[in-house]
C-alpha positions in Angstrom: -3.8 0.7 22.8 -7.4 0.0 24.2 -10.2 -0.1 21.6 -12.9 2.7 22.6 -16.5 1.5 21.6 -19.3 4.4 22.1 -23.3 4.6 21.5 -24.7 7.3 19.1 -27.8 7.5 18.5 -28.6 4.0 19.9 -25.9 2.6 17.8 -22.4 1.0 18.9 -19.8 2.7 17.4 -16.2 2.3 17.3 -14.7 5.7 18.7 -11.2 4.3 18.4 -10.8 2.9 14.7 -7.2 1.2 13.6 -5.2 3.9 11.5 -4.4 3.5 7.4 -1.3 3.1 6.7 -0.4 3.5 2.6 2.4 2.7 0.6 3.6 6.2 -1.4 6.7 5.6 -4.1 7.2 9.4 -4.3 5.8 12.5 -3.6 2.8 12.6 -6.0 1.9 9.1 -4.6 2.3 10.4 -0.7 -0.3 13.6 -1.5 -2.7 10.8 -3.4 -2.4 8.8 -0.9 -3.2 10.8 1.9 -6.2 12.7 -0.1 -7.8 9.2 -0.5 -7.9 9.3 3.1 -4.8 6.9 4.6 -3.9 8.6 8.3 -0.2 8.1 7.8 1.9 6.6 5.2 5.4 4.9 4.9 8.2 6.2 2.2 11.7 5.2 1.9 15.0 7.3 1.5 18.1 7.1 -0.7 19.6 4.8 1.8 18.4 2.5 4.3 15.4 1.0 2.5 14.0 -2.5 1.3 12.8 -0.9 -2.3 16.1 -0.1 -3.6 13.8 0.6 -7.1 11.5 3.0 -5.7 12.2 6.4 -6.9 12.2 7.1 -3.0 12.3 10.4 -1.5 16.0 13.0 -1.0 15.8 14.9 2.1 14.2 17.8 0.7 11.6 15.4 -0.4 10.8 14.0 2.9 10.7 17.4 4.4 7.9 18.4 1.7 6.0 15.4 2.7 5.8 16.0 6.5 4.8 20.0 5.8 2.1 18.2 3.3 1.2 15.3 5.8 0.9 17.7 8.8 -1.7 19.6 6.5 -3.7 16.7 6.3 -3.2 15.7 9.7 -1.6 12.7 8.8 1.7 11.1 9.7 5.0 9.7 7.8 7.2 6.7 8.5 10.2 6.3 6.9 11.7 2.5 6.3 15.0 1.9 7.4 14.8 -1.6 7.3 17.2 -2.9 5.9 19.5 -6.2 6.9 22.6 -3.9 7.6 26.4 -5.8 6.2 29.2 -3.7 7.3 29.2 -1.5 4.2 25.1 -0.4 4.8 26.4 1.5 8.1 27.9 4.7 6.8 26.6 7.9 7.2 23.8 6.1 9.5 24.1 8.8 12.3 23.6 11.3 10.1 21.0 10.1 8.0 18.8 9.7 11.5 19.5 13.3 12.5 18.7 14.5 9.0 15.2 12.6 9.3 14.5 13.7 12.8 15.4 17.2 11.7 12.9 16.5 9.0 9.8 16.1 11.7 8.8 13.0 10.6 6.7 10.5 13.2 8.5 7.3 13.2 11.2 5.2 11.5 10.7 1.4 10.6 13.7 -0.6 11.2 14.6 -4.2 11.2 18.3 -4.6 12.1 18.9 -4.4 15.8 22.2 -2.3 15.2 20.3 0.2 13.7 17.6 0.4 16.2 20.6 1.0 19.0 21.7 3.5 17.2 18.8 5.5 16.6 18.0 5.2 20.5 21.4 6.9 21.1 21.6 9.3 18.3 17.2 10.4 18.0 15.9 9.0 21.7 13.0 10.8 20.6 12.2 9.5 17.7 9.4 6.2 17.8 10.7 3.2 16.5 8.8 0.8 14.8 9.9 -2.9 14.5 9.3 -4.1 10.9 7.7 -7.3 9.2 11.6 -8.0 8.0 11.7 -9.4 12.0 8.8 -11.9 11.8 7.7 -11.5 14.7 5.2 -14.0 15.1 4.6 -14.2 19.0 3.1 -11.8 22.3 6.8 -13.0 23.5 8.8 -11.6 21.2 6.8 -8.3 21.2 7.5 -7.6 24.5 10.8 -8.1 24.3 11.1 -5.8 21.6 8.8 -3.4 23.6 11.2 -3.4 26.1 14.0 -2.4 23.6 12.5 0.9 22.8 9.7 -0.6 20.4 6.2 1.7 20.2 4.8 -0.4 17.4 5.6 -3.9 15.9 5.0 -5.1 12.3 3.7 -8.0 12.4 4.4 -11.2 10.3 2.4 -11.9 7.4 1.9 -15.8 8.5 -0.5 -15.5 11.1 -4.1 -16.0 11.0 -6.7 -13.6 12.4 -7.3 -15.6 15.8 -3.5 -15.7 16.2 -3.0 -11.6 15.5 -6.3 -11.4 18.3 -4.4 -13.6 20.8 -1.1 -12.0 20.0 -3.2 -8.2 20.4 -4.6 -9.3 23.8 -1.1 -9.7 25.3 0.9 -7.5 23.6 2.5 -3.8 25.5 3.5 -2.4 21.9 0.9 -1.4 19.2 0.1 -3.4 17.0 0.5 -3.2 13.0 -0.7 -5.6 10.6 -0.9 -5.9 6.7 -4.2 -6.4 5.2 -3.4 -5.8 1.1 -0.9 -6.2 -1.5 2.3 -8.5 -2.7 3.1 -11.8 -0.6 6.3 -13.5 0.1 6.5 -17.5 0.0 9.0 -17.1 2.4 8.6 -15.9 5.9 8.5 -12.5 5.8 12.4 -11.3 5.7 14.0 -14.5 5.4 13.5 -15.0 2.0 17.4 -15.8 0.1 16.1 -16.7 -3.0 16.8 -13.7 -4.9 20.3 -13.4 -3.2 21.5 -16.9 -3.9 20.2 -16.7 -7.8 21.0 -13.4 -8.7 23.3 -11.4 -6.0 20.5 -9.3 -5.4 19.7 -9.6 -1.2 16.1 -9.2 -0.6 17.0 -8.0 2.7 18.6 -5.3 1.6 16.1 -3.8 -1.2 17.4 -6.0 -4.3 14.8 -8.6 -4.4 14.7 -9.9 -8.3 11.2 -11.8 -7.2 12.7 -15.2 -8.3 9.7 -16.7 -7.1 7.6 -15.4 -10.3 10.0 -16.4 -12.8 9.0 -19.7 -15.1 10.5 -23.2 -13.5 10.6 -25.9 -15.3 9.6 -29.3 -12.9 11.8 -32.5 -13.3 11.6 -35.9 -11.9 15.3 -37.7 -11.9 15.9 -36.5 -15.1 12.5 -36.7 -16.6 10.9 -33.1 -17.1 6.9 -33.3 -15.4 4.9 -30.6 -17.2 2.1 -28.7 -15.1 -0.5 -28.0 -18.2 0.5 -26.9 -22.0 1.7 -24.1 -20.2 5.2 -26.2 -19.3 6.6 -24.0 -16.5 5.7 -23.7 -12.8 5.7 -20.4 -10.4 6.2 -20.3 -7.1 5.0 -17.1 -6.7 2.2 -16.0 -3.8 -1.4 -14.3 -4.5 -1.4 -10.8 -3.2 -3.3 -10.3 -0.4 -6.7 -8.8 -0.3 -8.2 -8.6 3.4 -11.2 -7.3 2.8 -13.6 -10.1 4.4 -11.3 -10.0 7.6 -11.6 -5.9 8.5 -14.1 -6.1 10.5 -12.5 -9.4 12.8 -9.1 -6.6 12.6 -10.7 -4.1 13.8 -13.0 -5.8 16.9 -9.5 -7.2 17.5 -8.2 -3.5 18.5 -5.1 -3.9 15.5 -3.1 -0.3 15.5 -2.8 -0.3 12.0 -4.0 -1.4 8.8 -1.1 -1.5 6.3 -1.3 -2.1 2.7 2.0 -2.4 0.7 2.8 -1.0 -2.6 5.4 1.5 -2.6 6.2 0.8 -6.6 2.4 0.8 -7.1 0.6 3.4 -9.3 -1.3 6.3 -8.7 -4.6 4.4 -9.5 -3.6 1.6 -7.8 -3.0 3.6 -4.2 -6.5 5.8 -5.1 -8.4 2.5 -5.5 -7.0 0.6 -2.5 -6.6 3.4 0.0 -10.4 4.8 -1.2 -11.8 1.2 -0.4 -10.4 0.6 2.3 -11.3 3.7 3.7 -14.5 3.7 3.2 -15.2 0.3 4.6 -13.3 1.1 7.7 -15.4 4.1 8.2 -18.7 2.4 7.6 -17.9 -0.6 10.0 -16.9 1.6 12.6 -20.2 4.0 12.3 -22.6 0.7 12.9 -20.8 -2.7 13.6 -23.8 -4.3 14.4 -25.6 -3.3 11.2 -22.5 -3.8 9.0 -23.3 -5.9 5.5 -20.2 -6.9 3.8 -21.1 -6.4 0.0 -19.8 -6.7 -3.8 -19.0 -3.3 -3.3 -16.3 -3.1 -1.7 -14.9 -6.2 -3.5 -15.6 -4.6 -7.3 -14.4 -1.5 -6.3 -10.7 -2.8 -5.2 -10.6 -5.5 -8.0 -10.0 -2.4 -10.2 -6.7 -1.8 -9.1 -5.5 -5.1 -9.5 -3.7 -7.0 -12.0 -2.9 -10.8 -10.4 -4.9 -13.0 -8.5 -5.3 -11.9 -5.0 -6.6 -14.0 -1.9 -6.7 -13.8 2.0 -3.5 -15.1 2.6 -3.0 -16.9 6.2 -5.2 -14.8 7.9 -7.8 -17.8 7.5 -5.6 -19.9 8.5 -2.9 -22.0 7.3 -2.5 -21.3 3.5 -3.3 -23.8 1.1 -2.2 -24.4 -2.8 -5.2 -21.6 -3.4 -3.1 -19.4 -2.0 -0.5 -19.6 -4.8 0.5 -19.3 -8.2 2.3 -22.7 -8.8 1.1 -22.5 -13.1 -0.4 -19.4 -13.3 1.2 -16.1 -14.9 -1.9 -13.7 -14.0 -0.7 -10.0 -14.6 -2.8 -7.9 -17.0 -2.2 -4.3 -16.6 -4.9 -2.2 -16.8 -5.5 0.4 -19.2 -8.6 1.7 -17.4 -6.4 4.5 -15.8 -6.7 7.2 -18.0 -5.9 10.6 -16.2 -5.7 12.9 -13.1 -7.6 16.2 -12.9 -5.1 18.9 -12.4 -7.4 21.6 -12.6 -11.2 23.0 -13.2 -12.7 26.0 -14.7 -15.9 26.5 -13.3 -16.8 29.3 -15.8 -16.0 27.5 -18.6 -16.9 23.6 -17.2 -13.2 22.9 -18.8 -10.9 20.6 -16.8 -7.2 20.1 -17.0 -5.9 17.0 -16.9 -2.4 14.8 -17.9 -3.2 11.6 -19.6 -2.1 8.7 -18.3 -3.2 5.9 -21.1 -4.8 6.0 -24.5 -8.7 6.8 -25.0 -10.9 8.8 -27.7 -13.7 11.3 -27.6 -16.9 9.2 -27.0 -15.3 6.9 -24.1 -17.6 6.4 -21.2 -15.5 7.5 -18.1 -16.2 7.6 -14.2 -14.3 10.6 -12.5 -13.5 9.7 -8.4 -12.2 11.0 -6.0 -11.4 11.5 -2.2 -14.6 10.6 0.1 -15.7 7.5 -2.2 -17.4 10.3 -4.7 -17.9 8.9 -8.3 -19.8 10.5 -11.3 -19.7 9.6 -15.0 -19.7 11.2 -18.2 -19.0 10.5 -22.1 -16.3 12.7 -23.4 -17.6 15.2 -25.7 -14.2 17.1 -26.3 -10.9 16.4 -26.5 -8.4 19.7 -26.8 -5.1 20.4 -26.1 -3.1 22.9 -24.4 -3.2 25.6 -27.3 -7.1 24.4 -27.3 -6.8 22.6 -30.5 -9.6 20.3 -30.1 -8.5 16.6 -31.3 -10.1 13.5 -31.3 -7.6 11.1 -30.2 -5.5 11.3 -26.7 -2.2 8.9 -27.6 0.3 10.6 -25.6 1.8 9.5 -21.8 1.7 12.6 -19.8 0.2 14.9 -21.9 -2.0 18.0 -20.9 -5.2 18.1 -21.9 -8.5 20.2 -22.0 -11.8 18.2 -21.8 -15.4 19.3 -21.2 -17.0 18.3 -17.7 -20.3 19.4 -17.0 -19.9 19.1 -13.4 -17.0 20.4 -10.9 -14.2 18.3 -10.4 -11.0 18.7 -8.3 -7.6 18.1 -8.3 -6.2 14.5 -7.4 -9.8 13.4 -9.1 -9.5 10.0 -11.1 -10.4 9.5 -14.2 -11.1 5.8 -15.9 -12.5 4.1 -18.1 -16.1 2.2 -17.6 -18.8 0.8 -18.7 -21.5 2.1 -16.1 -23.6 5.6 -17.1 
């Protein structure tokens, strides 16, 4: 696909900008998602896909996502990825009618007998070649191209002028990922889990062996890292944000960001970033400034240490977590707005984590748009008013003196 540059107004412009592509875990994910602005997302079924501990989606569930996607004029890919053994192949046929029936825009597969099949049984349905390939090369893109490929996944080991020479020769699109969990494998060849537990990566069991605590020995002479006394050998996440603008002038298809077991708050956060700096780089290259705030806005969703990965190049020990145990979940996620009552200025949300009458909060939403308050009051659903919200879940009444919407965000801050 050829990158279409324009002038407006005396200003380059990028006419043609790479899609979003978000993770969603389930249907209230997939609507989030696609109101904070990603252009298509990917979802797995009960069968077929690499996040066996997803609550993934039933038929009826993926039809309900295409209707709400078309809405939005957004598209869904479903993963069926796997590494196929013998056993995986049942009802495959009819699971690729059943998704074609469904409407939805692609399927993302890995194993080669699955990608026959769905040629023969859905010849009209696009195929996309997933990272579990690791493909890596113009070569091997074109090969797969020739298979019946539209689009190709690309590897996560391959720096930025690698992805631009790969782009410049390549007949199928082109998707890369720019933001969440790492492997320190190559991508899809990772045994680890299998060999250690019985749980095959490849085929949506991974038991992320690589962030367990190791314990380093010499002959038989244990070497401690630091008082800590274990090693990891577990990856940063990824966090592309310096490189967008290099992916974009490179003419990528896609930006992807993984995450399918993420939360709401965390596909909000990313997705809304994201999207925003995708849309102000393509409005004005030239002009572009890459500032804080696009890095403290998507350091809110996360909870480990993130870096660029080997889009700078070949990755280095700062690209890892050899004796470092860096999750700290946040509790700054405290609720989505389910409803408003203009008359009233009373807003129904369901909690998501503990907070009290007097917290300073910043409500966000689609389109970047933030506001703050200081909750005044706190009431419940029979409008008892109470002071304290301790309950996962719960629906609750509080006063906003300014129109909110549904899928708004609220969390906890310290700005006013």
């Amino acid at each position: 696909m050829e990158k279409i540059d324009g002038i407006i107004n005396n200003k380059r412009v990028i006419v043609k900008k790479p899609e979003l592509l978000a993770p969603a875990g389930d249907l209230e994910k997939l609507k989030i998602a696609i109101m904070y602005g990603a252009d298509a997302v990917f979802i797995g079924g009960k069968e077929f896909s690499l996040r066996a501990r997803a609550s993934n989606f039933s038929i009826n569930d993926i039809k309900e996502s295409v209707r709400f996607a078309k809405e939005h004029n957004a598209k869904v890919y479903v993963t069926t990825n796997i590494i196929a053994h013998n056993e995986n192949l049942f009802h495959l046929e009819a699971y690729l009618s059943d998704l074609y029936s469904c409407g939805v825009d692609a399927i993302i597969c890995a194993d080669p007998f699955i990608i026959e099949t769905a040629k023969r049984v859905v010849p009209n349905l696009e195929l996309h070649l997933s990272t579990q390939q690791s493909t890596t090369n113009s070569e091997a893109i074109n090969f797969w191209f020739d298979e019946g490929i539209k689009r190709v996944v690309l590897a996560r080991e391959l720096s930025v002028d690698e992805i631009k020479a790969i782009k410049s020769k390549a007949k199928a699109d082109i998707e890369v990922f720019i933001h969440g969990g790492m492997c320190v494998s190559y991508s899809g060849r990772c045994t680890l889990s299998n060999n250690m537990t019985d749980r095959d990566a490849n085929r949506g069991g991974c038991a992320h062996s690589c962030r367990w605590n190791y314990r380093l020995y010499a002959n038989d002479d244990e070497m401690l890292s630091d008082k800590l006394g274990y090693y990891n050998l577990s990856s940063k996440d990824l966090m592309a944000i310096p490189f967008i603008p290099d992916l974009i002038e490179s003419g990528v298809d896609s930006l992807k960001i993984e995450g399918r077991m993420k939360s709401i708050h965390y596909i909000s956060t990313v997705v809304g970033t994201y999207r925003k700096l995708i849309d102000d780089y393509c409005i004005d290259p030239d002009h572009f400034v890459l500032n804080n705030l696009y890095f403290d806005e998507i350091s809110k969703a996360e909870n480990r240490l993130t870096s660029v990965g080997a889009l700078a190049g070949k990755p280095t020990e700062n690209e890892q977590l050899y004796n470092v145990r860096t999750e700290k979940p946040t509790q700054e996620f405290i609720g989505i707005v389910k409803g408003y009552d203009e008359i009233k200025q009373i807003a129904t949300i369901e909690q998501r984590n503990y907070f009290t009458k007097g917290e300073k909060v910043e409500i966000y939403g689609p389109g970047f748009m933030k506001q703050f308050l200081t909750i005044s009051e706190i009431f419940d659903e029979e409008f008892n008013e109470i002071d304290v919200a301790r309950h996962p879940r719960q629906i609750l009444k509080i006063k906003i003196p300014f129109k909110v919407y549904p899928y708004d965000i609220i969390r906890k801050t310290r700005e006013l």
